[in-house]
C-alpha positions in Angstrom: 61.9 156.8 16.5 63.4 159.9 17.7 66.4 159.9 20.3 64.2 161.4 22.9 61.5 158.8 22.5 63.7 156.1 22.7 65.4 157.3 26.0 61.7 157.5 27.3 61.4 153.9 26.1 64.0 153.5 27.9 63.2 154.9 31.3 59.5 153.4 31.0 61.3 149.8 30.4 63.9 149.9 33.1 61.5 151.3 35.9 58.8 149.1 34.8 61.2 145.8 35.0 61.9 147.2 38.5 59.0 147.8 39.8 57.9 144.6 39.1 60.5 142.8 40.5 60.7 144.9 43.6 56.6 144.7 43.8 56.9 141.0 43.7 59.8 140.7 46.5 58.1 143.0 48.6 54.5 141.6 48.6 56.1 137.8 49.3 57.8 138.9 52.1 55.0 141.4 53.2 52.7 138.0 53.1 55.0 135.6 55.0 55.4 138.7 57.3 51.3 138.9 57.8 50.8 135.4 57.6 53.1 134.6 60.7 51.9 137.4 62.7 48.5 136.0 61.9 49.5 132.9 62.7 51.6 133.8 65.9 48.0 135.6 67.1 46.3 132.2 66.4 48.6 130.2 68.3 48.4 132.5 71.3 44.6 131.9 71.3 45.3 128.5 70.9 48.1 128.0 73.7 45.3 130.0 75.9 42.2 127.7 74.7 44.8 124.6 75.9 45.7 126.1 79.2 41.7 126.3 79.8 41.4 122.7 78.7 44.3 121.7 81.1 43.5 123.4 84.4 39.3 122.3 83.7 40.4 119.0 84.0 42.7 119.5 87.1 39.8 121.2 88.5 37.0 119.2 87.4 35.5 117.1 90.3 35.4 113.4 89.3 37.3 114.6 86.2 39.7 111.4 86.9 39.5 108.1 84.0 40.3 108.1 80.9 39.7 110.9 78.4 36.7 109.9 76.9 34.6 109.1 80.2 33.2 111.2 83.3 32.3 114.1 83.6 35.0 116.4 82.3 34.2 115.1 78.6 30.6 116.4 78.9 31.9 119.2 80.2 34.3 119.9 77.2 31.2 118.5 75.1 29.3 121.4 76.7 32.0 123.6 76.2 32.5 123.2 72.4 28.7 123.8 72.0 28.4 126.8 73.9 31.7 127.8 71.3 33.6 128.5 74.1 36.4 126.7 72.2 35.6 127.9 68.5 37.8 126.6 65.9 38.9 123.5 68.2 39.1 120.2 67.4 39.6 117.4 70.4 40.6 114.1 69.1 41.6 110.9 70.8 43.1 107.5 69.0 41.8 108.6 66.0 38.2 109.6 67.3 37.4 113.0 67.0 35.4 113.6 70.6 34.5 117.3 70.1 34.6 119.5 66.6 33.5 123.4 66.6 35.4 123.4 63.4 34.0 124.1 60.3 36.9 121.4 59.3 38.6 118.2 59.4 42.1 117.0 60.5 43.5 114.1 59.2 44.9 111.5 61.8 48.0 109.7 61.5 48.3 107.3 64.2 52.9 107.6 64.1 52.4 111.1 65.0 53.6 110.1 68.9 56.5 107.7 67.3 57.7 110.9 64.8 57.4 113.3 68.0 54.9 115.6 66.1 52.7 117.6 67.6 53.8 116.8 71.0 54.4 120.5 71.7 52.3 123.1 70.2 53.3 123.4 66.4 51.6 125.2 63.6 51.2 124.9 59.9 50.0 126.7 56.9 47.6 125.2 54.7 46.8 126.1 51.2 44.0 124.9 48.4 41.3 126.5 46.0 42.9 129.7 46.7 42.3 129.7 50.5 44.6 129.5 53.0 44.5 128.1 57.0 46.6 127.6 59.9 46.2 124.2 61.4 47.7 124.4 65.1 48.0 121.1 67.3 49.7 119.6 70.9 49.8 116.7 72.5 47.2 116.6 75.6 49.4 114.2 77.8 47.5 114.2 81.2 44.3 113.0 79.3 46.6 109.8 78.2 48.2 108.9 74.8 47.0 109.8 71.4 44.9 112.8 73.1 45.1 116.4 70.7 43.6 119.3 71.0 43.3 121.1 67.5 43.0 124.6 66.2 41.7 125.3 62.4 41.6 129.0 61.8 41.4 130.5 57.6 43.7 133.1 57.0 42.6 133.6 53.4 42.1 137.5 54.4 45.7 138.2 55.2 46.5 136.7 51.5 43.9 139.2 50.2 45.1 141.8 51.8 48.1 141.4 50.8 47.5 141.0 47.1 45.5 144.3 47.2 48.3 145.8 48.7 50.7 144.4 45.7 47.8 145.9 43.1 47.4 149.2 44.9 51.2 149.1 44.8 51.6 148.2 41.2 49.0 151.0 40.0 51.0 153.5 41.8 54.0 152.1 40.5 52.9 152.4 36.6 51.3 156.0 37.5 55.1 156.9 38.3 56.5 155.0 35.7 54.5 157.2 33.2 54.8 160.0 35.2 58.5 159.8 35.3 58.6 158.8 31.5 57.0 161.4 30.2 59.4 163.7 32.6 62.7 162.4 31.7 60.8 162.4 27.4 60.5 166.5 28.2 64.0 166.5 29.9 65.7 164.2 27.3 64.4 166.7 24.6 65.2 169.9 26.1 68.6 168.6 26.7 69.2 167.4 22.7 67.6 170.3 21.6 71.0 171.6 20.5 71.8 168.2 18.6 68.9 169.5 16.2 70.5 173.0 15.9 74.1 171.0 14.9 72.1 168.5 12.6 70.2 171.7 10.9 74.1 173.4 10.5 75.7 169.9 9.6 72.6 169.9 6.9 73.8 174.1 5.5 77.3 172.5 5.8 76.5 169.3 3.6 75.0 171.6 1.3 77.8 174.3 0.6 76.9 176.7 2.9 80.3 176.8 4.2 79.8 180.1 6.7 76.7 178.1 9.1 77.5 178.0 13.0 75.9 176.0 15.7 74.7 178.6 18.1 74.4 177.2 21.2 75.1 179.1 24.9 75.5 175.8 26.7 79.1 175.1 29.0 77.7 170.6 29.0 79.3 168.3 26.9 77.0 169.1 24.6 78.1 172.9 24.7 81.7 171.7 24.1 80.4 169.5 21.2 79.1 172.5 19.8 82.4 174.5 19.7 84.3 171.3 18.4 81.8 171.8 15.6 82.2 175.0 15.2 85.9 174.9 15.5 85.6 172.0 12.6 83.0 173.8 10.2 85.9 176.8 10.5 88.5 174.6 9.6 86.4 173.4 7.0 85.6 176.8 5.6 89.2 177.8 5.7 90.2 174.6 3.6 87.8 175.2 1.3 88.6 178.7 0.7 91.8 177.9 0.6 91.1 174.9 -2.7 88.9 177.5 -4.2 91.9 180.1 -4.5 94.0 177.7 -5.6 92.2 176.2 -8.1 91.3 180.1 -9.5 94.9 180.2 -9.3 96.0 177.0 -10.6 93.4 178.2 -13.5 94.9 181.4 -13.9 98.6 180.1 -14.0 97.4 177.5 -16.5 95.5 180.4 -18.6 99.1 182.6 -18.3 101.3 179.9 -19.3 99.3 179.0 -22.1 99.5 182.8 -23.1 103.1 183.1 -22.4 103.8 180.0 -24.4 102.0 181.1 -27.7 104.7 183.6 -28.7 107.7 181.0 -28.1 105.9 178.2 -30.2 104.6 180.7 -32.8 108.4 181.8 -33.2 109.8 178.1 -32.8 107.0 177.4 -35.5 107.5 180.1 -37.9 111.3 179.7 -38.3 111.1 175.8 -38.6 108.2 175.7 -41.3 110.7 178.7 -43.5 113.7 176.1 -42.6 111.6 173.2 -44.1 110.1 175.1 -47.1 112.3 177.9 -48.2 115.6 178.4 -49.4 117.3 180.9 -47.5 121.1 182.4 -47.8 123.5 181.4 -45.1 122.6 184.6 -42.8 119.1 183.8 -43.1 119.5 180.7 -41.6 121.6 181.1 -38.9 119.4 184.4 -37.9 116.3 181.7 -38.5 118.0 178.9 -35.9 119.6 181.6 -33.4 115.7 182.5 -33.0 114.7 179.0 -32.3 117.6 178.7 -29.6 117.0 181.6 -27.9 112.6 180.9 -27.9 113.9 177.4 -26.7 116.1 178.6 -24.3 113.5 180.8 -23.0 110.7 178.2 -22.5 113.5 176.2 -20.4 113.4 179.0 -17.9 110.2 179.1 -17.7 110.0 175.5 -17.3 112.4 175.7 -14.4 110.7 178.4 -13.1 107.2 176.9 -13.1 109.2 173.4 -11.1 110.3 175.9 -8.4 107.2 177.6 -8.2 105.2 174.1 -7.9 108.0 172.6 -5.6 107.3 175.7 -3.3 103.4 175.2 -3.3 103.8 171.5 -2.3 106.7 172.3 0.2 109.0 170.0 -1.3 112.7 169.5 0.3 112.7 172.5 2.8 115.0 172.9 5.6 113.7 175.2 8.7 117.3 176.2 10.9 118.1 178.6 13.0 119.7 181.7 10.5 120.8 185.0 10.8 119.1 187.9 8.6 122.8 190.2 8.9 124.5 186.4 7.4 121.9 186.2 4.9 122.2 189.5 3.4 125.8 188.7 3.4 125.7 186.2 1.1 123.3 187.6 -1.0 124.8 191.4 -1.4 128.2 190.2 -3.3 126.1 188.0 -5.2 124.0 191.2 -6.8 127.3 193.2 -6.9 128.7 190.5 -9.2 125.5 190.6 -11.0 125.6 194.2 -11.5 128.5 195.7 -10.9 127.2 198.8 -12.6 124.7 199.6 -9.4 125.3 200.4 -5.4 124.5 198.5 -2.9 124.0 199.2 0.5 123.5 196.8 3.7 122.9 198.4 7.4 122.5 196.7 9.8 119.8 198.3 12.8 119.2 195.1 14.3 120.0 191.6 13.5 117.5 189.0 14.3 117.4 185.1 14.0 114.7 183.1 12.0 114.2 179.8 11.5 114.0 179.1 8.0 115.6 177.7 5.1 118.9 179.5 4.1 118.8 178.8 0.2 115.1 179.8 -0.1 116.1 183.3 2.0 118.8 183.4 -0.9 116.6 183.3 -4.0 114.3 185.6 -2.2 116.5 188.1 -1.7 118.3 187.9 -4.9 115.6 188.4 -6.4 114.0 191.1 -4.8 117.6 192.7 -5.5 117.6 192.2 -9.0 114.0 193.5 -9.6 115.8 196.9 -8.0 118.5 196.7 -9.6 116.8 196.1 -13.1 114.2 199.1 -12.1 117.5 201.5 -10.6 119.7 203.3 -13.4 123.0 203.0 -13.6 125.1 204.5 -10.4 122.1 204.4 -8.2 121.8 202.8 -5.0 119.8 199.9 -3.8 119.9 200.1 -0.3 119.0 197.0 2.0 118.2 197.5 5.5 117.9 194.6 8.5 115.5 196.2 11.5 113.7 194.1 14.1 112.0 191.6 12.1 111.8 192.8 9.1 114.2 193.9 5.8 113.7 196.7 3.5 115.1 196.9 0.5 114.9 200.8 -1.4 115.7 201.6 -4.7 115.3 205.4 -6.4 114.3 203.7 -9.8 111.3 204.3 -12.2 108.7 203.0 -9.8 105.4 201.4 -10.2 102.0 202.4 -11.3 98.9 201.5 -9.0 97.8 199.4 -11.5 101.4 197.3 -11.1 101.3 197.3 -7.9 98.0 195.7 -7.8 99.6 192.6 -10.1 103.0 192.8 -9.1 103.0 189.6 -7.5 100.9 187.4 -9.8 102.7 184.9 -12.4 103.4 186.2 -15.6 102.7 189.7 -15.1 105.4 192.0 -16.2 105.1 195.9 -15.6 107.7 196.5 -18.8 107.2 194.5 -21.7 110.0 196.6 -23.5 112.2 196.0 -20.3 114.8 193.3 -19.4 113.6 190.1 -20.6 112.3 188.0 -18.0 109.3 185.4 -17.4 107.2 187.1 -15.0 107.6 184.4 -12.3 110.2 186.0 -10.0 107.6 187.7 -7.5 105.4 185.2 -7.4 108.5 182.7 -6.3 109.3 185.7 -3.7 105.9 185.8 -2.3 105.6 182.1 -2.0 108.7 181.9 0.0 107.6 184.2 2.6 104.6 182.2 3.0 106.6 179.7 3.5 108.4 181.7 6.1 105.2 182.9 7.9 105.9 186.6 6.7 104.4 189.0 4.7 105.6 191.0 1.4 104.7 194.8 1.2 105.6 197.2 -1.5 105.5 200.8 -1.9 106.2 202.7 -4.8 105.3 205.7 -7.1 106.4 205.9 -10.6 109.3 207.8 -10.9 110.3 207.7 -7.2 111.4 204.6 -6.8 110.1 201.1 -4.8 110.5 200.3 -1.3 109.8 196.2 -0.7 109.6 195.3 3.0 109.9 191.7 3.7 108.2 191.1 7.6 108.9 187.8 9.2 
């Protein structure tokens, strides 16, 4: 059952249950209310039909005796036929005298001793689904154990009123449905847009990474949809973000295992003419000065590749407050010692603070120096300016290709293979640690005119 069904259910259920219970309490009380006006109408009829009876037998010549002799009971004998007195009963010690009733009251000779009926009292009387109102008093003057009685039915009234409760009832389920089938249409305009985020949910489930829940609504369910959205972005973004670097992790893997084939071919060779070949002392130590320096070389690169992978997973950084001019400080005298061969300049246009990590500032900067000063000839200057939130650092050495600078940055890649040797890992270390930093590497060069790397934070 759909959402929009159920809430009809719903509504159909809860006005129903009402209905009927408000039908119910408002047809009793609509009854008692009838029957005791009809009732209240009968008794006034009564109390008038009494008063007749009363002032007959004050007026009434010879009327004088006891109740049932003379002439005032032919009189009321006369009376009741002529149904002057319809409805009436006149009973004395038991005897019913005169009856234009179409029923019969039941005497109880303790009603004087109980004080019933001594005043005019009603009550209501019920069986095989008709009801009456049996009204009686005392009729003292004409001695004890005199009553005048009133039977009236009343089943009409009950009638009534149960028609009422029916007529009620049908209107009531005729809104009920009505109302239903309203709040059914409402209820499903209003959800509409959970189909549209179930239908993007669906694209989402499926890959389609780049599905939005288009919906113009400012409701909760309008805010629903842009939490979506917000999360199917977030989504997308992670995704994207495990696709590159599993291509990169793949790539790194494929470029280690290239960069590792010369070392272990060379490692190989010399170890398998050790083992099987007798060779004169030069030979050998020329043979085992190669496997030092191929083993030598694959511990940088291990050490490289452990900072590269520390950097990815943000391992053991410290973000402080620290000053680009201090930075550079520390990092110029460093590359001067390095190579003492080159120039380098630091200017200062404007200092500025960063929070970062001052050792990771370091490496990136020493290396970024060494790659100019490696690419710079010997006596030229690498000059390292500090502007508003950013550094530049120039060199007027060989330059780059567009093809370099397309692959500068990725591991392994060297543009010189007949150059300094190196690993290929520096700039990809660099570019990580700006990253890190929130900032962005940029590099322009032409080949023979030198590089210019700016570092923006």
């Amino acid at each position: 059952m759909k959402l929009y069904q159920k809430i009809m259910a719903l509504i159909f259920g809860i006005l129903t249950g009402c209905g009927l219970f408000c039908g119910w309490l408002l047809g009793t009380n609509y009854e008692k209310r009838q029957m005791l006006r009809a009732a209240e109408a009968e008794v006034r009829s009564f109390e008038s039909a009494r008063y007749a009876v009363e002032w007959m037998y004050q007026t009434e010549p010879g009327a004088g005796g006891t109740a049932g002799e003379g002439g005032f009971r032919r009189l009321m004998e006369r009376m009741f036929r002529q149904k002057l007195f319809d409805g009436c009963i006149w009973i004395a010690g038991g005897e019913v005298l005169c009856d234009s009733s179409l029923y019969a009251v039941s005497w109880e000779g303790n009603w004087r001793e109980e004080g019933r009926f001594q005043e005019t009292e009603w009550v209501l009387e019920q069986g095989g689904g008709e009801y009456w109102v049996v009204i009686g008093s005392a009729l003292p003057w004409l001695g004890e154990d005199n009553y005048l009685f009133s039977v009236q039915e009343v089943t009409e009234v009950h009638r009534e009123t149960a028609e009422f409760v029916r007529q009620f009832t049908l209107i009531w389920f005729l809104f009920v449905a009505a109302a239903s089938l309203l709040g059914a249409a409402a209820a499903k305009l209003v959800l509409k847009p959970m189909g549209i985020l179930m239908r993007a949910a669906g694209e989402i489930s499926r890959g389609n990474y780049g599905v939005r829940a288009k919906v113009g609504r400012r409701d909760e369910i309008g805010r629903l949809a842009a939490a979506f959205n917000l999360m199917a972005e977030q989504v997308e973004s992670r995704v994207r973000e495990l696709t590159l670097a599993g291509e990169e992790k793949e790539r790194l893997l494929g470029s280690l295992a290239h960069e590792m084939r010369t070392p272990m071919t060379v490692v190989l060779g010399y170890s398998d003419t050790l083992l099987n070949m007798k060779l004169g002392e030069r030979e050998q130590r020329q043979a085992i000065r190669g496997i030092y320096e191929q083993a030598g070389y694959l511990q940088r690169l291990s050490a490289k590749l452990m900072e590269l992978t520390a950097l990815h997973q943000n391992e053991s950084i410290s973000m402080e407050a620290q000053s680009m001019e201090a930075v550079l400080e520390q990092v110029v005298p460093m590359a001067e010692s390095r190579w003492p061969d080159r120039r380098f300049c630091l200017e200062t246009e404007q200092d500025f603070t960063l929070c970062g990590d001052r050792d990771l500032l370091v490496s990136l900067f020493v290396n970024l120096l060494d790659n100019g000063a490696e690419a710079s000839a010997p006596g030229q200057e690498i000059r390292v300016t500090v502007r508003e939130e950013e550094v530049l650092i120039r060199d007027s050495g060989k330059g780059m290709t567009e093809e370099a600078l397309r692959k500068i940055c990725e591991p392994f890649y060297r543009a010189e293979k007949s150059g300094k040797e190196g690993i290929g890992l520096g700039l990809a270390i660099c570019e990580q640690i700006v990253c890190l930093h929130r900032g962005k590497l940029r590099f322009e060069s032409r080949a023979g005119e030198g590089t210019t790397v700016t570092v923006s934070f």
